[in-house]
N, C-alpha and C positions, 0 to 999 in steps of 0.2 A: 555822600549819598547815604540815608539812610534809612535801614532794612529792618523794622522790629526796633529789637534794640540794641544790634550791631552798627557802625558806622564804618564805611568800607568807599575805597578810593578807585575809581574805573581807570584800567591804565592806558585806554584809547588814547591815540596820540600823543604818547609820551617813549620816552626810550625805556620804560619799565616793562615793556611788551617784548623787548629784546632779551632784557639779559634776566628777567625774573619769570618764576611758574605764573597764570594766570589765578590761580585761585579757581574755588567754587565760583564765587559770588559774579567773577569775572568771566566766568564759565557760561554761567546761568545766564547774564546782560548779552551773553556774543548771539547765546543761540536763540533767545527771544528775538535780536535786532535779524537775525536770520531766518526768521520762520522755523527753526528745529526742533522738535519735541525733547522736551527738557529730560523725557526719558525712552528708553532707558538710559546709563550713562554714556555708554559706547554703542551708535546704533548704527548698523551695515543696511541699509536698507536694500529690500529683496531684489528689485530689478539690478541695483549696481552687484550684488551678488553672483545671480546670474550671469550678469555680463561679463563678469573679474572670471568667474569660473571656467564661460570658452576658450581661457587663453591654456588652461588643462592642455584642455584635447585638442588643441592648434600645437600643440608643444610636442605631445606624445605624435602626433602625427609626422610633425618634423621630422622629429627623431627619427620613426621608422623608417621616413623615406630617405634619409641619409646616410642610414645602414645598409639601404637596399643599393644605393648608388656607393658607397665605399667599398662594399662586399665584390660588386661588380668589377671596379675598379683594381681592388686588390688582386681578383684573379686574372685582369689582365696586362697589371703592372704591379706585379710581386715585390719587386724591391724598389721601386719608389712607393708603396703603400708602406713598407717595413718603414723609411726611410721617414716619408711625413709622421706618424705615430711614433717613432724615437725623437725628435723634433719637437709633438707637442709633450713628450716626456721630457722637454729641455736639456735629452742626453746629447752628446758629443759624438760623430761617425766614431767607428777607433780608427782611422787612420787621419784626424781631421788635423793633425798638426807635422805632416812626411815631409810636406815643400818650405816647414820651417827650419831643415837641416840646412847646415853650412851657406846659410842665407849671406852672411855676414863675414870677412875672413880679415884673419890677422894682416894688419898694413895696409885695409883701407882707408882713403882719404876721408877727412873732418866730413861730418854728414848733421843736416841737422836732424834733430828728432821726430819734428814733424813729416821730414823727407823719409827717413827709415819707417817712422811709423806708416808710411802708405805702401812703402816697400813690402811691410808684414802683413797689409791689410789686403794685399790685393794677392801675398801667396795663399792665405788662409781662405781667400775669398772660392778658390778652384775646387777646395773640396768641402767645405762648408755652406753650403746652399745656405742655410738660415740667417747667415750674415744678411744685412739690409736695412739703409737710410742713408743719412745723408747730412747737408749742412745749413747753415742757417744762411746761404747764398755766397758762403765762402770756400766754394767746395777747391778749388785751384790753389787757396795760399792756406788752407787745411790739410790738401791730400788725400783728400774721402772719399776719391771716388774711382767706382770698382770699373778696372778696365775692360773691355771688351764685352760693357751689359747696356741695355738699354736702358733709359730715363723710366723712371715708374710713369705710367699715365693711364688714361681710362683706353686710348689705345695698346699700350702695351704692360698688363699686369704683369710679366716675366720680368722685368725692369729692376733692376734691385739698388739704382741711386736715384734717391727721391729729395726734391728740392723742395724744402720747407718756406722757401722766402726769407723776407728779415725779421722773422718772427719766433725769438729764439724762446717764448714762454710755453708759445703752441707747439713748438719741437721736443721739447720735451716732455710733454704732457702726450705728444701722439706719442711716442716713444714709450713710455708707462703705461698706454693702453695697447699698442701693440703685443710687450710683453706680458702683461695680464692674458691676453688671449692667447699665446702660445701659437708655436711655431715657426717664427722668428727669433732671431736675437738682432734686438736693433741697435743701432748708435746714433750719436748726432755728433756733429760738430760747429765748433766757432771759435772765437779769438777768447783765452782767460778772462780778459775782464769782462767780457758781454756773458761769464757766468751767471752775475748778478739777476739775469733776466731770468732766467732757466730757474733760479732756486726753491719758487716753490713747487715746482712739476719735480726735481729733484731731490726737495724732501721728503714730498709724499713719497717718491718712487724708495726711498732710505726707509719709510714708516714699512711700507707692504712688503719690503723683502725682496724685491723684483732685480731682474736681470736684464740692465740697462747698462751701454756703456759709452761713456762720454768722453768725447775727445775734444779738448781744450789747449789750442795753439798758442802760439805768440806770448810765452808767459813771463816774462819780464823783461824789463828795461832792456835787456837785450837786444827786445824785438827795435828801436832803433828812432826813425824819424817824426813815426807818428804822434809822439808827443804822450803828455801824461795821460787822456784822456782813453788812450788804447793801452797804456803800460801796466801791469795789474800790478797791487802792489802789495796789497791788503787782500787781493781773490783767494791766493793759496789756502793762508792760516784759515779765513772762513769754512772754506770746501771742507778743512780736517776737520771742523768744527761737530761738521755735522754729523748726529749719530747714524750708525749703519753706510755710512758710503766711504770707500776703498778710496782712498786718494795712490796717488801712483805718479813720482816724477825722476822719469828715467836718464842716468848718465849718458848713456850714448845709445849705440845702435844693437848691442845684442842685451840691454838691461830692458830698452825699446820690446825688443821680441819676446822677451820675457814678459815685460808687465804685459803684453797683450795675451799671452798666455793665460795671467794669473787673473785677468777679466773674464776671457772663458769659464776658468773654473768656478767663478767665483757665481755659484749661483742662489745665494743668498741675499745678494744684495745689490747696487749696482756699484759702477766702479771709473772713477773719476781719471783721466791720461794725461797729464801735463807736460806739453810739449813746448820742445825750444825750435826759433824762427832762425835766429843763427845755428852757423854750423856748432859743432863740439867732437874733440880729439875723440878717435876711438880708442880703447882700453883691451890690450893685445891679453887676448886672454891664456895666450901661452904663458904669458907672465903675471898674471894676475887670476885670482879667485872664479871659476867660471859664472858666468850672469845668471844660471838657475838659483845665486842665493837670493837674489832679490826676492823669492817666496818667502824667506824668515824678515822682510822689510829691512832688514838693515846688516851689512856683514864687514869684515875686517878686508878692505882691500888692501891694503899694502903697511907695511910696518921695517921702522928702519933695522929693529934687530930684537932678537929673542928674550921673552919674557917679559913681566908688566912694564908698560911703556911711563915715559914719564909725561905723556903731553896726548889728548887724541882731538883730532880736526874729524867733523863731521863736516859730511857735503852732502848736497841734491844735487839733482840732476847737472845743470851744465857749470855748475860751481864747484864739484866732485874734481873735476881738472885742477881750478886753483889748490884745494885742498891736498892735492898731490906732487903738486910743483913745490908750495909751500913746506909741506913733511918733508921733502927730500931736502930743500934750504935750512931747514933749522935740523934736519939729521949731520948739516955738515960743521955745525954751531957744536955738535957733542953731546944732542937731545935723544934718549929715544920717543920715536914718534911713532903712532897709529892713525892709521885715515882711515876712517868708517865713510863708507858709501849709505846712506840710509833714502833710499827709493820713497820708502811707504811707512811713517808712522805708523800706520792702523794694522798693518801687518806685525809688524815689528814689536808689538804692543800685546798682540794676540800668541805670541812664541812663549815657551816657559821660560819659569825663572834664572833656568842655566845656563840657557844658549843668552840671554838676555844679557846675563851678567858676562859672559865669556866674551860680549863686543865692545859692552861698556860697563868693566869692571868698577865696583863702586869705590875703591881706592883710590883710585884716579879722579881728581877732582879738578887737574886740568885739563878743561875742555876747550874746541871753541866750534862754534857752528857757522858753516857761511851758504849763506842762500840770498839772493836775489830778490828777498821779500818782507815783508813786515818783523821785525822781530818777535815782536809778541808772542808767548809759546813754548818758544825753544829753551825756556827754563825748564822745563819738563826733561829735558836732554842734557844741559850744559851744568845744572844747576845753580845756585846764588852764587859760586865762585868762578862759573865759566863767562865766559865774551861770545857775542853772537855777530859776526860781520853781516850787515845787511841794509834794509831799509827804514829811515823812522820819517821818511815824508812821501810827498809823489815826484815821479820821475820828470823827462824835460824831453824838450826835442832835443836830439843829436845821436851822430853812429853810436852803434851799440858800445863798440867796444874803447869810443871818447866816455859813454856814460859811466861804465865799468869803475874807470879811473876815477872822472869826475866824484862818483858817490863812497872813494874808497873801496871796492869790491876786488880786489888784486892779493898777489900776491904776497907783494910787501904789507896790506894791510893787515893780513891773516898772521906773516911776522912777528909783527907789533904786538898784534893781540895775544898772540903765544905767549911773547915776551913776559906779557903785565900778570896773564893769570900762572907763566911759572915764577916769575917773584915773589 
C-alpha cells in the first residue's frame, strides 16, 4: 500500500501483529477502520474517564468500611485480630513449631517420607492456622490431609483441606494466588511426575518470590508397580532447574521435619518436598549429625575415620541409606570414606565458600553420587572424574525394590563405582 511516497505493508492478518510494534502507518489504518479520531495520539475519552474514576471512591469506601468492621473486630477479639495481621505479615506464631519436638525417636521403624511428611503436617497444622490446601485428588497416597478439619466448601469456610480435583495446573496457580493475597500459606500435592503439569503455575510462583509449598510424592522407581509412566525420572533435575524454587529431598523422617521447617522459613520463594512412597531406614541421630544440617543443603553424615577422606559418596533422600551401607563396605576394603547426605542443592549452593568446601573438599576428586534419577547434573557435584549411580532411561513395572537391583541402584553398584573413580 501506498501513502505519498512511502510504501508500507498492513500486518492484518498475518503473525506480524503478534510479535512486532504496529507502526504509525498501522496505527493510523486500525483507527480509521474503527471510527477513532486519529487524534490526539492517546485519547481517554470523557465518559470512559468518568466511569474508570468511580472505581476511586468505591475503593476508598471499601476501605473505610473495612476498618470500621476490623477495628470492631479487633476489640472484641484481640488476639485473633493480632494473630490474622501477623498472618498477612506472612510472620510465623513464635511457638508455631513446640509439637515438632521429639516427633521422631531414635529406633523407629523404616517410615516412608511421605508418611512422616504427613506426620509433620498435621503437628504443624495445631498451631499454625495458616497452613491450608490440599491435593490434586490424591490426598490418601500424598498424606495432605489435615486431621480433625473440615473439607473447604461454600458450606464450610473453616475447612482447611481443599480438593483441587485432577487438575494439577489450576492447583497451582490457586496456590500462587492465594499466597499473593496473604494470609495463608498454602500447599498442594501429587505424585513427582504429575510435576510436569504444575510447571508453569510454579514458575511463575519462582519469578514473584512467593511462599508456596509443594509436596511431591511417589518420587522414583521406587514408588513400584505403576509403571514408567508414574515413575519420575527426569522430574527431579528439572524442578532444580528452575530459578528461585527450593528443591528439598529428604532422607528419612527427622531430615523430613526439617525440610518442612526450611519451607516455612523460606519465604522468599516457594519450595519444592520430594517425597519417597517406599518405606526408608531411619538415621539414629544419636549417632549421626543432627537433621537441623539439612538448612546448609548438604552435610558430612558419617565418615570411616579422621581427616581428608579418600573417597566421598553423596546421597539423596532414600539413596542416602545405600550411600551408607556402601561407605561402611569399602571403609572395610582400607578406604577412607565420607557420605555427604545432600537434601537440597539450592541450599547447599547458597552456604559460603568454607562450610562448602569443608563437605566437599576440592582435593578429593573421588566422588560418586547415587540418586534414583536422571543423571544429568551431578557433574556440578561429582566432577569430570567422579561416577553418578542413577538413571539414563525410564523406569518399568515391578517392586520397588526388584527395580532397585534391576537398574543397578544397590549397593554393590556404588562398590564398583568407588572402585573405577579410586583407580
Amino acid at each position: 500500500m501506498q501513502d505519498g511516497h512511502r510504501i508500507w505493508q498492513p500486518k492484518e492478518g498475518t503473525a506480524k501483529v503478534h510479535g512486532e510494534p504496529l507502526g504509525e502507518d498501522n496505527v493510523r489504518s486500525a483507527k480509521d477502520a474503527l471510527g477513532w479520531p486519529q487524534k490526539p495520539l492517546f485519547l481517554i475519552p470523557e465518559a470512559v474517564r468518568v466511569h474508570m474514576r468511580l472505581a476511586v471512591e468505591r475503593g476508598r469506601s471499601a476501605e473505610r468500611d473495612w476498618k470500621e468492621k476490623f477495628s470492631r473486630y479487633a476489640a472484641a477479639y484481640p488476639e485473633d485480630a493480632l494473630a490474622f495481621e501477623r498472618q498477612l505479615r506472612e510472620e510465623l506464631p513464635p511457638d508455631w513449631d513446640q509439637d515438632l519436638k521429639d516427633l521422631f525417636h531414635p529406633g523407629s521403624k523404616p517410615m516412608a517420607t511421605r508418611a512422616s511428611s504427613g506426620t509433620v503436617l498435621n503437628a504443624l497444622a495445631k498451631r499454625l492456622e495458616a497452613l491450608f490446601g490440599g491435593s490434586a485428588d490424591l490426598a490418601p497416597s500424598t498424606k495432605t490431609l489435615i486431621s480433625g478439619c473440615a473439607d473447604f466448601s461454600r458450606e464450610h469456610y473453616e475447612g482447611r483441606n481443599l480438593h483441587f480435583g485432577v487438575r494439577e495446573h489450576a492447583m497451582g496457580a490457586i496456590a500462587g494466588g492465594m499466597a499473593l493475597h496473604g494470609g495463608v500459606i498454602p500447599y498442594t500435592a501429587t505424585f513427582l511426575t504429575f510435576s510436569d503439569y504444575m510447571r508453569p503455575a510454579m514458575r511463575l510462583a519462582a519469578i514473584m518470590g512467593i511462599r508456596v509449598i509443594y509436596v511431591f510424592t511417589h518420587d522414583s522407581i521406587g514408588l513400584g508397580e505403576d509403571g514408567p509412566t508414574h515413575q519420575p525420572v527426569e522430574q527431579l533435575m528439572g524442578l532444580r532447574s528452575v530459578p528461585g524454587l527450593t528443591v528439598i529431598r529428604p532422607a528419612d523422617a527427622t531430615e523430613t521435619l526439617e525440610a518442612w521447617r526450611a519451607a516455612l522459613l523460606n519465604t522468599h520463594g516457594p519450595t519444592a518436598l520430594i517425597l519417597s512412597r517406599q518405606e526408608v531406614p531411619p538415621l539414629d541421630r544419636n549417632l549421626y549429625p543432627s537433621a537441623e544440617a539439612l538448612h546448609q543443603g548438604a552435610y558430612v553424615l558419617w565418615q570411616s575415620r579422621l581427616g581428608l577422606p579418600d573417597l566421598i559418596l553423596i546421597g539423596t533422600g532414600s539413596e542416602v541409606s545405600v550411600a551408607l551401607d556402601a561407605g561402611r563396605k569399602l571403609a572395610t576394603e582400607g578406604f577412607g570414606v565420607r557420605v555427604v547426605s545432600m537434601p537440597s542443592w539450592e541450599l547447599f549452593d547458597d552456604q559460603p565458600q568454607d562450610y562448602r568446601e569443608s563437605v566437599l573438599p576440592g582435593a578429593v576428586q573421588a566422588r560418586v553420587a547415587i540418586e534414583a534419577g536422571i543423571k544429568l547434573g551431578w557433574e556440578h557435584y561429582v566432577g569430570l572424574k567422579g561416577v553418578v549411580v542413577g538413571m539414563e532411561h525410564f523406569g518399568a513395572s515391578a517392586p520397588g525394590e526388584i527395580l532397585y537391583e534391576k537398574f543397578g541402584i544397590t549397593v554393590d553398584a556404588v562398590v564398583a563405582a568407588a572402585q573405577r573413580v579410586l583407580s
